[in-house]
mmCIF file as gemmi writes it, N, C-alpha and C atoms, coordinates in Angstrom:
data_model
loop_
_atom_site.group_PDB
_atom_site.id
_atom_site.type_symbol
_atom_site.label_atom_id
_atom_site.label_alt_id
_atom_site.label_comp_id
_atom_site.label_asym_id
_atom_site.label_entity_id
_atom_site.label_seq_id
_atom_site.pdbx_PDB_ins_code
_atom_site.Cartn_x
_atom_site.Cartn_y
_atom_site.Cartn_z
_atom_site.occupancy
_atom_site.B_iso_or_equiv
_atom_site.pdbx_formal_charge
_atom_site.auth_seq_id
_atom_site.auth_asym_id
_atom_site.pdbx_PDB_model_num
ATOM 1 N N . UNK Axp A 1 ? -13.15 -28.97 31.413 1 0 ? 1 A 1
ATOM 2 C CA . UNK Axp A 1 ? -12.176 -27.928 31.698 1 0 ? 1 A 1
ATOM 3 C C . UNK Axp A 1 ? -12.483 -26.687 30.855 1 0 ? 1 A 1
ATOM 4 N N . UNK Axp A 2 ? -12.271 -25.679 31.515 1 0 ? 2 A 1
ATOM 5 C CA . UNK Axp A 2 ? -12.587 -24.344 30.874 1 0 ? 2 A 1
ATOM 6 C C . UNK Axp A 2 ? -11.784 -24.226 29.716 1 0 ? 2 A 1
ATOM 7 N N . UNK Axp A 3 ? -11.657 -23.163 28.951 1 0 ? 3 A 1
ATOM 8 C CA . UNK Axp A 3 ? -10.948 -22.825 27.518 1 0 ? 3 A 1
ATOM 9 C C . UNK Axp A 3 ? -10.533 -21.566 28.455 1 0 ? 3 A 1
ATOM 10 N N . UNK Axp A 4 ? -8.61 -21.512 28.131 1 0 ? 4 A 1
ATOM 11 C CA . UNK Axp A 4 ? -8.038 -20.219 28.811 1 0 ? 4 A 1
ATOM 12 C C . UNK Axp A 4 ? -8.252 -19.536 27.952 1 0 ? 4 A 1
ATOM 13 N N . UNK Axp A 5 ? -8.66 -18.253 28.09 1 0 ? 5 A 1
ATOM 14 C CA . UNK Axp A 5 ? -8.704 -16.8 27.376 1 0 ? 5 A 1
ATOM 15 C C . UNK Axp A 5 ? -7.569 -16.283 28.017 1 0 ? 5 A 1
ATOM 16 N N . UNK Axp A 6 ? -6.975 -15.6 26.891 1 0 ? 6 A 1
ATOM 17 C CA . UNK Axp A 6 ? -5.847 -14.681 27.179 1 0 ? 6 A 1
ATOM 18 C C . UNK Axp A 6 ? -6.564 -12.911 26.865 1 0 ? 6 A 1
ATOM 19 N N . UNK Axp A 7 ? -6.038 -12.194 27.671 1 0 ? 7 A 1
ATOM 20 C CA . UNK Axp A 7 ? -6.703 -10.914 27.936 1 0 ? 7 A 1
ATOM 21 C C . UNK Axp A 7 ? -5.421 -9.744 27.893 1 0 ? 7 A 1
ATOM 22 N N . UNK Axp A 8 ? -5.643 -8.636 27.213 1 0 ? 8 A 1
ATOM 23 C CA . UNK Axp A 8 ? -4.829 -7.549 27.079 1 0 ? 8 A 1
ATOM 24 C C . UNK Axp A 8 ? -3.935 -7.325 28.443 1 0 ? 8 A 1
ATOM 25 N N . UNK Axp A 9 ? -2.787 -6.79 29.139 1 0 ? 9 A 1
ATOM 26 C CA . UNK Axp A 9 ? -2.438 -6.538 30.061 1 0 ? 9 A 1
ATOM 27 C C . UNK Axp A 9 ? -3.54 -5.302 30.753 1 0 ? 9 A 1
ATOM 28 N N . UNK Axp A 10 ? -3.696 -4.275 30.079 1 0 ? 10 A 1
ATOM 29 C CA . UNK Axp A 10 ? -4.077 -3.021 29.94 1 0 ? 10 A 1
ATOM 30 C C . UNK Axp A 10 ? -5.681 -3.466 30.362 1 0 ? 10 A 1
ATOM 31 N N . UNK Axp A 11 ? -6.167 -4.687 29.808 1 0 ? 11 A 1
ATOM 32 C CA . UNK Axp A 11 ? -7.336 -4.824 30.434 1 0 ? 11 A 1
ATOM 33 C C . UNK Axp A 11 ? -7.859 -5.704 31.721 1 0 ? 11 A 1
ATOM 34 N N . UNK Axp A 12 ? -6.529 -6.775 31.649 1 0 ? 12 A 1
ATOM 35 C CA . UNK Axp A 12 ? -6.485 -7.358 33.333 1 0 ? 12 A 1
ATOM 36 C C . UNK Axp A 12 ? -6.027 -5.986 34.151 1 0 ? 12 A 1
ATOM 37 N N . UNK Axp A 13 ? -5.354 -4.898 34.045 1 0 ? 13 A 1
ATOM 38 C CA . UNK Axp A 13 ? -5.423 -3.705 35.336 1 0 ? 13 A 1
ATOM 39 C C . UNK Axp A 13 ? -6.351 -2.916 34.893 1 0 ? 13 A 1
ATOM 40 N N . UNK Axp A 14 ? -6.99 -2.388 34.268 1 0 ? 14 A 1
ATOM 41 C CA . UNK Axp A 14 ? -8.534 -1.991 34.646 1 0 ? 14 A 1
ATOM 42 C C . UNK Axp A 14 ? -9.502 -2.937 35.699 1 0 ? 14 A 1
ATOM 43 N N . UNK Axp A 15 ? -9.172 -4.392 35.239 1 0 ? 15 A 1
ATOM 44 C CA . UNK Axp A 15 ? -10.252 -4.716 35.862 1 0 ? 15 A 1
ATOM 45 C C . UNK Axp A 15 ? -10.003 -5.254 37.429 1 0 ? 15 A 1
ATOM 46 N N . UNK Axp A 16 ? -8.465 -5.141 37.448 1 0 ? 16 A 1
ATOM 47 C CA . UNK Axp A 16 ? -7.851 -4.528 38.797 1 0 ? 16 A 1
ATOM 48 C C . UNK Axp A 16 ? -8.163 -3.706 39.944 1 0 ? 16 A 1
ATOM 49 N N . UNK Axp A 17 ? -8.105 -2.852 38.823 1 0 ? 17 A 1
ATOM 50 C CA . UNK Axp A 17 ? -8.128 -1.273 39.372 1 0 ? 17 A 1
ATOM 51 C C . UNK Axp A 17 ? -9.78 -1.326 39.948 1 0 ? 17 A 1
ATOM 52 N N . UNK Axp A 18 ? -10.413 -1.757 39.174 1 0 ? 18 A 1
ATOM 53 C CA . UNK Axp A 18 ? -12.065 -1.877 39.585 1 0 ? 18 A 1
ATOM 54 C C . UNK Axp A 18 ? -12.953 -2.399 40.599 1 0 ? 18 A 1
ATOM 55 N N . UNK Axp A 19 ? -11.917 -4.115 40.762 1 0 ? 19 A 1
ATOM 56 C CA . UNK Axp A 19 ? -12.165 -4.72 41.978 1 0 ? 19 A 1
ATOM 57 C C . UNK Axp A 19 ? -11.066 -3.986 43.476 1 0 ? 19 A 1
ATOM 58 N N . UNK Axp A 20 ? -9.926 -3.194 43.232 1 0 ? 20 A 1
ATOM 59 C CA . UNK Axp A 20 ? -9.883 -2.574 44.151 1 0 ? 20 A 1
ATOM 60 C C . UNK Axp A 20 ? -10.469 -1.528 44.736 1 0 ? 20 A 1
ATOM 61 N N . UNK Axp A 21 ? -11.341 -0.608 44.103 1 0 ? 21 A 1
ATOM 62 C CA . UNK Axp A 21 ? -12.059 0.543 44.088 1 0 ? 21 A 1
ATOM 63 C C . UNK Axp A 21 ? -13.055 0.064 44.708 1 0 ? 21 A 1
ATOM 64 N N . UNK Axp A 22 ? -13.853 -1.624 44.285 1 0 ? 22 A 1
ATOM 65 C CA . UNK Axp A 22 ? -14.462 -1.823 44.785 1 0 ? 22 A 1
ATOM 66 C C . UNK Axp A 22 ? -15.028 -2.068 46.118 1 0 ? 22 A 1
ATOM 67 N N . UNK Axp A 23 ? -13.275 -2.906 46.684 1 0 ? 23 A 1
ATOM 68 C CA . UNK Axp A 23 ? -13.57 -3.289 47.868 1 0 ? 23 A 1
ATOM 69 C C . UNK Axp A 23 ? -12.952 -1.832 48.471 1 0 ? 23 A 1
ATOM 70 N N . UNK Axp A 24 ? -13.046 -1.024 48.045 1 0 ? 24 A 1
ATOM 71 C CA . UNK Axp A 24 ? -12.497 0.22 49.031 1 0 ? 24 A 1
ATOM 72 C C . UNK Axp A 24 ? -13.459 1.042 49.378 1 0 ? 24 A 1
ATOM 73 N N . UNK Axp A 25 ? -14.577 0.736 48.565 1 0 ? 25 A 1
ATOM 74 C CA . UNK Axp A 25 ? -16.039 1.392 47.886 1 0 ? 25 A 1
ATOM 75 C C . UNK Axp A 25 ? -16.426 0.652 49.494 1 0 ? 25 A 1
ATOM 76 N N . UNK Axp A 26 ? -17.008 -0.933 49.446 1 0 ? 26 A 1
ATOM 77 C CA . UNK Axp A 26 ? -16.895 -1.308 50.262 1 0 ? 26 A 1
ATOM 78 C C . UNK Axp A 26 ? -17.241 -1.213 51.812 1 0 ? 26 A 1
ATOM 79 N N . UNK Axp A 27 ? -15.937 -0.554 51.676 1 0 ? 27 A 1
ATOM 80 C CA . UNK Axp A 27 ? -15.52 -0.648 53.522 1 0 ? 27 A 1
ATOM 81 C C . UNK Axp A 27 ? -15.845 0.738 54.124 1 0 ? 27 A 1
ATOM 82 N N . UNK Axp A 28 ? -16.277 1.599 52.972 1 0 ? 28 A 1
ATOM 83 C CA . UNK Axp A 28 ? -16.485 2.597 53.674 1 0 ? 28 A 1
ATOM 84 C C . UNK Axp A 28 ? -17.768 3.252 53.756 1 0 ? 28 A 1
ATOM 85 N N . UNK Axp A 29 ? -17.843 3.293 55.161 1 0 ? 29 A 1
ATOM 86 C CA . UNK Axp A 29 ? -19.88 3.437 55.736 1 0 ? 29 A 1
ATOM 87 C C . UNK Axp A 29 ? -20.512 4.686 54.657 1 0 ? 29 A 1
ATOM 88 N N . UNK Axp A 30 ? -21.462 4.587 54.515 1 0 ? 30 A 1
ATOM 89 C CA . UNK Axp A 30 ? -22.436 5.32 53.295 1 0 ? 30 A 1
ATOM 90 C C . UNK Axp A 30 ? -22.517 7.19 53.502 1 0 ? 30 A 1
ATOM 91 N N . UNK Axp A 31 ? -22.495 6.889 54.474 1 0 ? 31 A 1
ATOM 92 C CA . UNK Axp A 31 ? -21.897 8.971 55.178 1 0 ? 31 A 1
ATOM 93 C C . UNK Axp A 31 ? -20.456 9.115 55.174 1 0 ? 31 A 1
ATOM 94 N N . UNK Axp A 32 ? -19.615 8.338 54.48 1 0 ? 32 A 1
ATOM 95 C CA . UNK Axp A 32 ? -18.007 8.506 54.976 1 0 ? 32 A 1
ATOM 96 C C . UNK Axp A 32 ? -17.318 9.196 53.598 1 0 ? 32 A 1
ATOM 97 N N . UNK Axp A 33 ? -18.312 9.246 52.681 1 0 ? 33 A 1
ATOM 98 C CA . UNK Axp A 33 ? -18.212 10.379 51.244 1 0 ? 33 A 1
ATOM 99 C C . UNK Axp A 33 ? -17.623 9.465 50.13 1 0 ? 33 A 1
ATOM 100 N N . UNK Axp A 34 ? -18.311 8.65 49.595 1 0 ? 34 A 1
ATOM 101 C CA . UNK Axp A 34 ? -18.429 7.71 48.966 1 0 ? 34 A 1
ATOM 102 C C . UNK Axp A 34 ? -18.534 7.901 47.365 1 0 ? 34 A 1
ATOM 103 N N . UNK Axp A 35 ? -18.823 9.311 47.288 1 0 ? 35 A 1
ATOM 104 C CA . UNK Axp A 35 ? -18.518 10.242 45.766 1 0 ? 35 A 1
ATOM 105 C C . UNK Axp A 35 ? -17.95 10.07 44.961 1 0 ? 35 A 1
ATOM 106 N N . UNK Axp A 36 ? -16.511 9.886 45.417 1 0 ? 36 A 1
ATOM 107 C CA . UNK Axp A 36 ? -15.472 10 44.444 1 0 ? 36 A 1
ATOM 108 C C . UNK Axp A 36 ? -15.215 8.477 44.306 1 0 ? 36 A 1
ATOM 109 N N . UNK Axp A 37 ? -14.979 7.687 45.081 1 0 ? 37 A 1
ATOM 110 C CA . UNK Axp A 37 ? -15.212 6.208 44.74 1 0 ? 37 A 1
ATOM 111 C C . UNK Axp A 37 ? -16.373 5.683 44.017 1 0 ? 37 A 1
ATOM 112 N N . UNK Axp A 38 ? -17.121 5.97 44.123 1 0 ? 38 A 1
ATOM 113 C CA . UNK Axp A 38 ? -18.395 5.53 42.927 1 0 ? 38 A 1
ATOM 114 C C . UNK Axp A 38 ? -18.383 6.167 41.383 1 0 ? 38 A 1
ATOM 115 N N . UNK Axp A 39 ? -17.614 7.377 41.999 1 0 ? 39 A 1
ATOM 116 C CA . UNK Axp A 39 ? -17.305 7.848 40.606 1 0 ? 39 A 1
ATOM 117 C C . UNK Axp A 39 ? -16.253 6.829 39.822 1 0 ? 39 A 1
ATOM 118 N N . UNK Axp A 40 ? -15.131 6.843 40.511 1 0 ? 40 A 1
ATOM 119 C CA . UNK Axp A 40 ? -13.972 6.267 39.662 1 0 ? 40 A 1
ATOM 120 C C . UNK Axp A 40 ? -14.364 4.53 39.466 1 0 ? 40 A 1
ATOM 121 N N . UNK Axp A 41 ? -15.329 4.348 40.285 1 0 ? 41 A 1
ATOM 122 C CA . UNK Axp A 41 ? -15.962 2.98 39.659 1 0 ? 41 A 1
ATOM 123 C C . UNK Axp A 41 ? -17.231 3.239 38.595 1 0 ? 41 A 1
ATOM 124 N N . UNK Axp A 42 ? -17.592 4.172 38.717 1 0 ? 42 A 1
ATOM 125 C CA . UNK Axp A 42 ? -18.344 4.265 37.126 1 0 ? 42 A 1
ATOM 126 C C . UNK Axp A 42 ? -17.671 4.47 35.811 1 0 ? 42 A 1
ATOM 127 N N . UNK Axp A 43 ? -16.254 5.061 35.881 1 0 ? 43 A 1
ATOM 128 C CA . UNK Axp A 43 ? -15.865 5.978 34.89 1 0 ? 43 A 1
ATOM 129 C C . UNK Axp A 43 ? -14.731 4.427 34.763 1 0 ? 43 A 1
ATOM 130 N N . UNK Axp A 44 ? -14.615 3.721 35.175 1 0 ? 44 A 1
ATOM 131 C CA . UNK Axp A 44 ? -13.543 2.214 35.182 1 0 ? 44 A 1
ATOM 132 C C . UNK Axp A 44 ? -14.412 1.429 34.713 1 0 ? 44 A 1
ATOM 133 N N . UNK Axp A 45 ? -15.739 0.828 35.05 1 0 ? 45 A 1
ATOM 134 C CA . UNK Axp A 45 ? -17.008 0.66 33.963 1 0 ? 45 A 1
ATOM 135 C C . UNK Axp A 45 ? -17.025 0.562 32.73 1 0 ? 45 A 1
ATOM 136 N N . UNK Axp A 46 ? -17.176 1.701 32.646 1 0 ? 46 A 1
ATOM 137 C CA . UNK Axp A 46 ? -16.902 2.299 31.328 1 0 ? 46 A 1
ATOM 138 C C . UNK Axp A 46 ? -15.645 1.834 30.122 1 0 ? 46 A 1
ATOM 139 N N . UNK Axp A 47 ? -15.052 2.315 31.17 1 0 ? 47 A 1
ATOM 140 C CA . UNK Axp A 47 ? -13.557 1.979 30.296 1 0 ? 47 A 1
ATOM 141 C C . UNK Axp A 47 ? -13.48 0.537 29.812 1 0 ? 47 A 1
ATOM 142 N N . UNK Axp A 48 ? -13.79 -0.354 30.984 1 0 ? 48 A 1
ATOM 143 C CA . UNK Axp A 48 ? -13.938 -1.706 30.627 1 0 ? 48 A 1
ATOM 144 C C . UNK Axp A 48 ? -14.973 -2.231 29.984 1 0 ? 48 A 1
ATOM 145 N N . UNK Axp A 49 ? -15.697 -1.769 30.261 1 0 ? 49 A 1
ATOM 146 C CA . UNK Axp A 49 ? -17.224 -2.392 28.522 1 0 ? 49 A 1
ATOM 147 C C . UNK Axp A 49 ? -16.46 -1.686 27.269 1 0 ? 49 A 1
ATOM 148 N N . UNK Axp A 50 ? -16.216 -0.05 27.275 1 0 ? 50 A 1
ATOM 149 C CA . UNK Axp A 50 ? -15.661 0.055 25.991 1 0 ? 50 A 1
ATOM 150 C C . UNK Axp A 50 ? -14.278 -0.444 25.44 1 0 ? 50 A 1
ATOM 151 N N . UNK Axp A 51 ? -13.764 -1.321 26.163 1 0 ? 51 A 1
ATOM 152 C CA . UNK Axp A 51 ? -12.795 -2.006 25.677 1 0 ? 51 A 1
ATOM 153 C C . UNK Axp A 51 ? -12.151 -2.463 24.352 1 0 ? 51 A 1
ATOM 154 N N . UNK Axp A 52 ? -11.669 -2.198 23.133 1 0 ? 52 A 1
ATOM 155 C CA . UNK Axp A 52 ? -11.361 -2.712 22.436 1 0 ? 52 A 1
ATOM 156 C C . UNK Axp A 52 ? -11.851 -4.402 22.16 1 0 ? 52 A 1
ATOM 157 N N . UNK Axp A 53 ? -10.956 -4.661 22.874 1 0 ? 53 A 1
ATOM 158 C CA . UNK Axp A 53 ? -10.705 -6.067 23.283 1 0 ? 53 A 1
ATOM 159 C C . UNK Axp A 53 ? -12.533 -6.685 23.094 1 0 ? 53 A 1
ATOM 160 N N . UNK Axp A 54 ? -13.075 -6.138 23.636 1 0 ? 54 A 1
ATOM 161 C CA . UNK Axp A 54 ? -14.96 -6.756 23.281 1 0 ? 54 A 1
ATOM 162 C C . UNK Axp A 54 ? -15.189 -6.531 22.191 1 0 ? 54 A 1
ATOM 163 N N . UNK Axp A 55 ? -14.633 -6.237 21.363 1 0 ? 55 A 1
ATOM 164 C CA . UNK Axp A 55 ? -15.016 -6.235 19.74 1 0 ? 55 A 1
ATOM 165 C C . UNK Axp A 55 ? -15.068 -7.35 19.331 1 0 ? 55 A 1
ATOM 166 N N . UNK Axp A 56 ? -14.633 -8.249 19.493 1 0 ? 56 A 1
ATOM 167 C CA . UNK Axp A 56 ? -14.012 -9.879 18.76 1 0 ? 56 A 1
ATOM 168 C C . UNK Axp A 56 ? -14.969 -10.246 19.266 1 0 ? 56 A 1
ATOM 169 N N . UNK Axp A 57 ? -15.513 -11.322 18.41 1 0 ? 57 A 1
ATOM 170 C CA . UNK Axp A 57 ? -16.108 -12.305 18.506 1 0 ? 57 A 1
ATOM 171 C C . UNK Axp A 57 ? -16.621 -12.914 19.676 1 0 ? 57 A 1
ATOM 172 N N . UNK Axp A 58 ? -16.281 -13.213 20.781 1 0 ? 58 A 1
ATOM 173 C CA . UNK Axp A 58 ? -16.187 -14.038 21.407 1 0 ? 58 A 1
ATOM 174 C C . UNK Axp A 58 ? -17.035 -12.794 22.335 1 0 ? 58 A 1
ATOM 175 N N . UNK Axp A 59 ? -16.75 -11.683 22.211 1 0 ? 59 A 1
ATOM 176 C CA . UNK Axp A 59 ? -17.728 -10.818 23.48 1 0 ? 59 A 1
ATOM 177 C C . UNK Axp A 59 ? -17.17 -10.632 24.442 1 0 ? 59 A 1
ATOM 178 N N . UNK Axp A 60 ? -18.051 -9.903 25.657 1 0 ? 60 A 1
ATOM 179 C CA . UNK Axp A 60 ? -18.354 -9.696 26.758 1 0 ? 60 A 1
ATOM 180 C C . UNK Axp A 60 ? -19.058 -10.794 27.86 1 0 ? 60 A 1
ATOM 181 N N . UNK Axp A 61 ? -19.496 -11.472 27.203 1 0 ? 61 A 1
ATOM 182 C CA . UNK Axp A 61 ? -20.593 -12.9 27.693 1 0 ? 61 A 1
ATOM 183 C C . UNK Axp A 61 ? -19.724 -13.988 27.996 1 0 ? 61 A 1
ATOM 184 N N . UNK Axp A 62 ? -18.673 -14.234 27.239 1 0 ? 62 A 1
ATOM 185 C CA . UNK Axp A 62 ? -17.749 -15.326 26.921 1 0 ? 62 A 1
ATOM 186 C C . UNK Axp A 62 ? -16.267 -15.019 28.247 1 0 ? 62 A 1
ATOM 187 N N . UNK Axp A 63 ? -15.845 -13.831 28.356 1 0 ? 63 A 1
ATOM 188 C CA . UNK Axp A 63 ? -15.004 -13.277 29.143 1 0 ? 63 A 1
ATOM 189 C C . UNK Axp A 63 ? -15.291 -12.618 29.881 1 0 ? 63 A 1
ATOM 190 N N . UNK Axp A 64 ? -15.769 -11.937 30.371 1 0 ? 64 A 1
ATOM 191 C CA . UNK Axp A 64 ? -15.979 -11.133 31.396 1 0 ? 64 A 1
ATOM 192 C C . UNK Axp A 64 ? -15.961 -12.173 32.963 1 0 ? 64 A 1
ATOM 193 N N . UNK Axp A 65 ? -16.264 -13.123 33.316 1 0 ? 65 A 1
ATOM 194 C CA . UNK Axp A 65 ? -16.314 -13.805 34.242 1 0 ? 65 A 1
ATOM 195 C C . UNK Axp A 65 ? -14.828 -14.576 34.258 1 0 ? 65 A 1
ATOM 196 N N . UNK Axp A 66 ? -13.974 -14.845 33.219 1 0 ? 66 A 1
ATOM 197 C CA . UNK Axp A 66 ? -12.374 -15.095 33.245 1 0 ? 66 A 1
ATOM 198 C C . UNK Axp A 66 ? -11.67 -13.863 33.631 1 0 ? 66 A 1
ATOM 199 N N . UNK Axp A 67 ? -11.668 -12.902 33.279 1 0 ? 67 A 1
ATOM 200 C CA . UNK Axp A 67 ? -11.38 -11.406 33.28 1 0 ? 67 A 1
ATOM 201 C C . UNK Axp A 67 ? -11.113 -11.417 34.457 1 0 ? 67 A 1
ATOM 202 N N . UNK Axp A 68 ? -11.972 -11.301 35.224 1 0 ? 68 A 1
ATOM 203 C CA . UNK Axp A 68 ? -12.126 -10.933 36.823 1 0 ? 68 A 1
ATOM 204 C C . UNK Axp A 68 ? -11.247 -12.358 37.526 1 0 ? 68 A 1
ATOM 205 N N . UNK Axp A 69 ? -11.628 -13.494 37.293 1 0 ? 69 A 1
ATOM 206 C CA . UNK Axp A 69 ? -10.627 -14.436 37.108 1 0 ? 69 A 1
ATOM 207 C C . UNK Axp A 69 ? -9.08 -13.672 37.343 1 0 ? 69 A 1
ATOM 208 N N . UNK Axp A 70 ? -8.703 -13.986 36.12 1 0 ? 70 A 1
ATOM 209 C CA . UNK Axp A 70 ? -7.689 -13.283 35.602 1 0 ? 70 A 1
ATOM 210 C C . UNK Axp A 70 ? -6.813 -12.312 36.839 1 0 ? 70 A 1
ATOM 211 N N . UNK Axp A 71 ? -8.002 -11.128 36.989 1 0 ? 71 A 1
ATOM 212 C CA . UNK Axp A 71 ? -7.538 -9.985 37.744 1 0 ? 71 A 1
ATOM 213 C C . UNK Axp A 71 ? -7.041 -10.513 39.043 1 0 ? 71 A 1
ATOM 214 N N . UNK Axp A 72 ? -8.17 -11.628 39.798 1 0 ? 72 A 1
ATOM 215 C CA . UNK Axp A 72 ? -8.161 -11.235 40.744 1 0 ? 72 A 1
ATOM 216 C C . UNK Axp A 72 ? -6.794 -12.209 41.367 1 0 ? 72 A 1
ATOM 217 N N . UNK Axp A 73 ? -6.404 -12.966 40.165 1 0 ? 73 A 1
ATOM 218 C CA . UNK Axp A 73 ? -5.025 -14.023 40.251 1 0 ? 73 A 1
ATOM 219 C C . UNK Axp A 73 ? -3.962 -12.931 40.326 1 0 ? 73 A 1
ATOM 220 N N . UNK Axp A 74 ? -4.232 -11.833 39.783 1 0 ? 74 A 1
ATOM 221 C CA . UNK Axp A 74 ? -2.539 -11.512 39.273 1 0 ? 74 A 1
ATOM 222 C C . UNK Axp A 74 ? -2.729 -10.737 40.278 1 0 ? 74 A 1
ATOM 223 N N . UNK Axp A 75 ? -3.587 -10.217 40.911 1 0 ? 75 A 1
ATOM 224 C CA . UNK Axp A 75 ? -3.375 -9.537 41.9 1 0 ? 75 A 1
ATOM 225 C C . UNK Axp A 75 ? -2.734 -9.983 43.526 1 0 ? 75 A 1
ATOM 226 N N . UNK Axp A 76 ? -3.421 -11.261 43.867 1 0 ? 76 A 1
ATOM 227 C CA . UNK Axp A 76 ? -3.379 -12.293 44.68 1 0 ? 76 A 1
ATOM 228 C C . UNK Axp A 76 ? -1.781 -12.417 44.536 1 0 ? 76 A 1
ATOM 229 N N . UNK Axp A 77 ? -1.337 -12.67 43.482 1 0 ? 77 A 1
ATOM 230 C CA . UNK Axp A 77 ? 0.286 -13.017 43.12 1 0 ? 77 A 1
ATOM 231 C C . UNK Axp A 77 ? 0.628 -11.855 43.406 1 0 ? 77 A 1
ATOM 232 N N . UNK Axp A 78 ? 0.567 -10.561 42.915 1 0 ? 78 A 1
ATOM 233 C CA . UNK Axp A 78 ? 1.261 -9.658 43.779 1 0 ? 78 A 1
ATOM 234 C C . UNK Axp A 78 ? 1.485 -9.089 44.766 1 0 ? 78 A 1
ATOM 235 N N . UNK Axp A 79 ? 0.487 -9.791 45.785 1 0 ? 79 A 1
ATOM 236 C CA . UNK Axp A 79 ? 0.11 -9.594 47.298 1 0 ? 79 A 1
ATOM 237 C C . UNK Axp A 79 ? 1.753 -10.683 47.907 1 0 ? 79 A 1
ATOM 238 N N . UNK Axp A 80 ? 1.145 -11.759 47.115 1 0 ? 80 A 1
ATOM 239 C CA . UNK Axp A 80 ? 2.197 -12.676 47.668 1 0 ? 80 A 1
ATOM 240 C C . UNK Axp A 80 ? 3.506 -12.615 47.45 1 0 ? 80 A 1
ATOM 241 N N . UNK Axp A 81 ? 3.788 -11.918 46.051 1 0 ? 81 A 1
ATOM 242 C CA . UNK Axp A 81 ? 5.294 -11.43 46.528 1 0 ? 81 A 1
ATOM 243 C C . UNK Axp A 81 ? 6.184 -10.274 47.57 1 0 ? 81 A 1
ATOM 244 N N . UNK Axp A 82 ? 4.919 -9.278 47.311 1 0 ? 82 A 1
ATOM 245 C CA . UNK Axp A 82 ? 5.278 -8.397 48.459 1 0 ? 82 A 1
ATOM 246 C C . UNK Axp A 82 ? 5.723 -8.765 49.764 1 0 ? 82 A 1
């Protein structure tokens, strides 16, 4: 069984915000102006490697694959209450 990592709020919605950008990135054909979405997924990137939170010990290597985890649960749950 895995070891739960617990993760900042502030950094489960970045990494929210990232996989939605993503799939919005996505869906839209490569001439449909794809600019500003690649942007705000580079500059969300960012935000999320420079994270605080990756300072500790444990890394980027150790979490980053729960993270997204993480995100893509709480998001899923807020689909389903809607």
């Amino acid at each position: 069984m895995r070891p739960s990592l617990r993760f900042p709020d502030d950094l489960v919605a970045l990494q929210e915000a990232w996989l939605r950008t993503y799939a919005e990135l996505a869906q839209v054909p490569a001439e449909g102006g794809t600019t500003a979405l690649r942007r705000r997924l580079i500059a969300l990137s960012g935000r999320l490697c420079a994270h605080p939170h990756w300072t500790a010990p444990a890394g980027w290597r150790a979490g980053g694959v729960e993270l997204r985890r993480a995100a893509r649960s709480r998001a899923r749950a807020g689909r389903e209450a809607a």
